[in-house]
C-alpha positions, 0 to 999 in steps of 0.5 A: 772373486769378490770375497777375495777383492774384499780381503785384498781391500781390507789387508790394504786397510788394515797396513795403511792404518798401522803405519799411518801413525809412524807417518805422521810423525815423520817415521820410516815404516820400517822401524815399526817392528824395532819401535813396537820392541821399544814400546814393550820394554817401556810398558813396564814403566806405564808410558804412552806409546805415542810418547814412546815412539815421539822419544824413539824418534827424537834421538834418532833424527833430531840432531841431524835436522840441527846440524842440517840447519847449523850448515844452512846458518853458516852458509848464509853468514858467509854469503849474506850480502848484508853480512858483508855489508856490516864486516865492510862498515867494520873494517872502515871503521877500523881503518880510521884508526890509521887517519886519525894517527897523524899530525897535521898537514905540514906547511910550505911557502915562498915568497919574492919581494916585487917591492924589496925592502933594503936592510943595512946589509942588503935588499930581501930578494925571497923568503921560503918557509915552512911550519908544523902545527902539533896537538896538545901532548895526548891528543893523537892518542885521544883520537885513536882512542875514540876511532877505536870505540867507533870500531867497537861499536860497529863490530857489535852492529855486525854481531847483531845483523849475524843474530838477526840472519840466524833467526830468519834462517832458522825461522825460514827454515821451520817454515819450509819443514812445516809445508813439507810435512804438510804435502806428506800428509795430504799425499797419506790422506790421498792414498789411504782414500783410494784405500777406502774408495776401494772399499766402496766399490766393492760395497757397491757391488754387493749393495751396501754402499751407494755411487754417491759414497764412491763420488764423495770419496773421490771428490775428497781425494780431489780436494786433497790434490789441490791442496797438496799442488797449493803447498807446492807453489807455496813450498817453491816460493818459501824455498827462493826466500830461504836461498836469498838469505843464503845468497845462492842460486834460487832455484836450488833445492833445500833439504828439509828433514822429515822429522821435528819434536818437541821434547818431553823436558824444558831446560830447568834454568829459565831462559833470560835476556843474556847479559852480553847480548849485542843489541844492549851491548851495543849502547854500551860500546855507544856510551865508551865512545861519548866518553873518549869523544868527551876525552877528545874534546877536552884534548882539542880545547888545549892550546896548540903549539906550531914550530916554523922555520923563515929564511930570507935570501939578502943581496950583497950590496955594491956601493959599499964593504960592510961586515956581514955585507948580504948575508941571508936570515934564518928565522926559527919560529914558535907559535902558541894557539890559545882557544880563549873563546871556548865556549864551543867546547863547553857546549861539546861537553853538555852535548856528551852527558846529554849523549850518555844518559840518552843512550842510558834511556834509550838500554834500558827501554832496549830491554823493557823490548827484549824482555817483552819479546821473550816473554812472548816467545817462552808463552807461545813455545810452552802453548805450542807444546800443550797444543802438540800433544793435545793432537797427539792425543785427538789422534790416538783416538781418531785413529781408535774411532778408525779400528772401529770402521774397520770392524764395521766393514768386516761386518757389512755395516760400514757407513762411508759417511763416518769415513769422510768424517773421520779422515778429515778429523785425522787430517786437522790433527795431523796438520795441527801438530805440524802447525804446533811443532813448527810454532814450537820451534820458531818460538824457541829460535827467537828466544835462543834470539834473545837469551843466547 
């Protein structure tokens, strides 16, 4: 009976260690057989099989996390409230195209003589007028113009809130696959130690381990479990953080898939700050828009003209036959405003050369920033990829030094103590290549952030 509990534990042993490498790196266990037909075929070609199965994996499951993540992104756009915010700003501005696009108010008045002044043909009872002021020729299109760089300018600020929105989803979204993955592998950790408590029950039987091995394992089992219950608190936290951004229901459940990797080959172009990009474009839009307000400005300071138009109701006089004897008067009227004191337009002018070359400065230190920041994050991905296959390699061996206890136990002489230390090495690699590919992958959303 015991031979048979021994082989049974053993079998469990051995399965969990050939499919705990397809585990941790987010694979079903069962394209193990399809995986290990891929591995022979490339044996010719001298090739890793961790690097085989990483690339087996990457075409498989890759492209649907993208998409997966693309679909997030465009809902968040759709719903974000700041999104909305910043289109609103946008049609406000564009709206005030239509306000500038007009003349001035234009003027009534009526007058009643209390006093009536007496003319030849009779005494003014009344007076009704009415004026029109008009810009200098130009100056309507001017202010259009300038409403419409104001427009521009918004709409770049929209396209920068969207940049930002993306790269916190996606950032948002990293993070959650790294916790998810994390649970998955603590869960692994936990079943493979029943594995081997197991072991050390059936050891204890036959006296070649001691209830303090049994109750080491079991205590590494509980440590595991409370870590896991931790991730899942912070899991739930980071999901109600991820639909805020898309503005839905917080306790909706976000579909993480199990799978990132980083891939063997960068781009050979490398990445820079795009030309185009909104947060320098948008001193750019800042700097047309000064010179359509100086183009205003110089408009404004233009003479103005006015057209009017007087009529005067005369009474008829009684005490004697003239010609024309009450007739009204109609008085046509042009008028010239000349802004002989110009000095504040002249300061206007100062203030918009000023403008432009502080929005000048204000680019280029813009840039010296954004350049900074894709430096940062082409070092931190290129270290995160280093550090991703360094675990990759610790668990290769890990996994070596733990073919090795299996032979141990198939002797008799296995050493629990060994166990405990090589899981927990196994874990802190596991975790570490999660950490990295995570990292790998936040990094690359701030420079397609800044080079996209």
């Amino acid at each position: 009976m015991k031979n048979r509990k021994n082989i049974r534990s053993w079998k469990l042993m051995q399965e969990a260690i050939q499919i705990k490498f397809f585990k941790y790196l987010g694979l079903d266990s069962n394209l193990q057989p399809l995986a290990f037909s891929f591995e022979r075929q490339a044996s010719s070609l001298q090739l890793p099989a961790s690097v085989v199965i990483v690339f087996f994996s990457l075409f498989t499951f890759h492209s649907l996390s993208a998409q997966q993540l693309q679909s997030y992104i465009q809902t968040a756009e759709e719903n974000n409230p700041e999104i909305q915010a910043f289109n609103l700003r946008y049609e406000i501005a564009e709206e005030k195209i239509n306000e500038v696009n007009s003349y001035p108010d234009t003027e009534f008045g009526v007058g009643y003589f209390v006093s009536e002044p007496e003319t030849r043909t009779g005494a003014q009872k009344e007076r009704l007028s009415i004026r029109q002021m008009i810009p200098w020729f130009g100056s309507i299109t001017a202010r259009e113009n300038y409403a419409s760089s104001m427009a521009d300018a918004e709409y770049v600020e929209v396209a920068i809130a969207k940049r930002k929105l993306t790269l916190s989803v996606a950032q948002s979204y990293y993070q959650l696959y790294a916790n998810s993955a994390k649970q998955k592998v603590l869960q692994e950790n936990i079943e493979l130690l029943e594995t081997f408590h197991e072991l050390a029950l059936n050891s204890l039987e036959v006296g070649s381990a001691s209830a303090v091995d049994v109750l080491r394992l079991q205590m590494r089992q509980n440590d595991l479990a409370q870590q896991k219950v931790s991730l899942e608190q912070e899991f739930n936290a980071q999901q109600v953080l991820f639909n805020n951004l898309l503005n839905r229901e917080q306790n909706l459940s976000v579909e993480v898939y199990d799978s990132l990797f980083i891939p063997q080959e960068e781009a050979v172009e490398r990445e820079r700050i795009a030309e185009v990009h909104p947060e320098l474009l948008k001193f750019d839009r800042l700097y047309e828009s000064v010179a359509e307000a100086e183009k205003l400005n110089q408009k404004e300071a233009a003479p103005k003209l006015g057209f009017g138009l007087d009529y005067i109701n005369v009474q008829e006089r009684t005490d004697m036959s003239l010609a024309d004897n009450g007739k009204d008067i109609l008085m046509p009227m042009v008028s010239v405003f000349i802004p002989i004191f110009n000095n504040k337009y002249k300061s206007v002018t100062r203030q918009n050369e000023l403008r432009q070359k502080e929005l000048e400065a204000q680019k280029s230190q813009r840039f010296n920033v954004l350049q900074t920041k894709l430096e940062e994050a082409l070092s931190g991905r290129t270290s995160a990829k280093v550090t991703a296959y360094t675990f990759l390699r610790n668990l290769e061996q890990a996994d070596d030094a733990e073919e090795i206890l299996i032979k141990s136990y198939e002797t008799g002489t296995i050493d629990f103590d060994d166990v405990l230390e090589v899981q927990e090495l196994q874990l802190k690699f596991q975790t570490g290549l999660i950490e990295a590919v995570k990292n790998y992958y936040m990094q690359s959303a701030v420079i397609n952030y800044l080079s996209n």
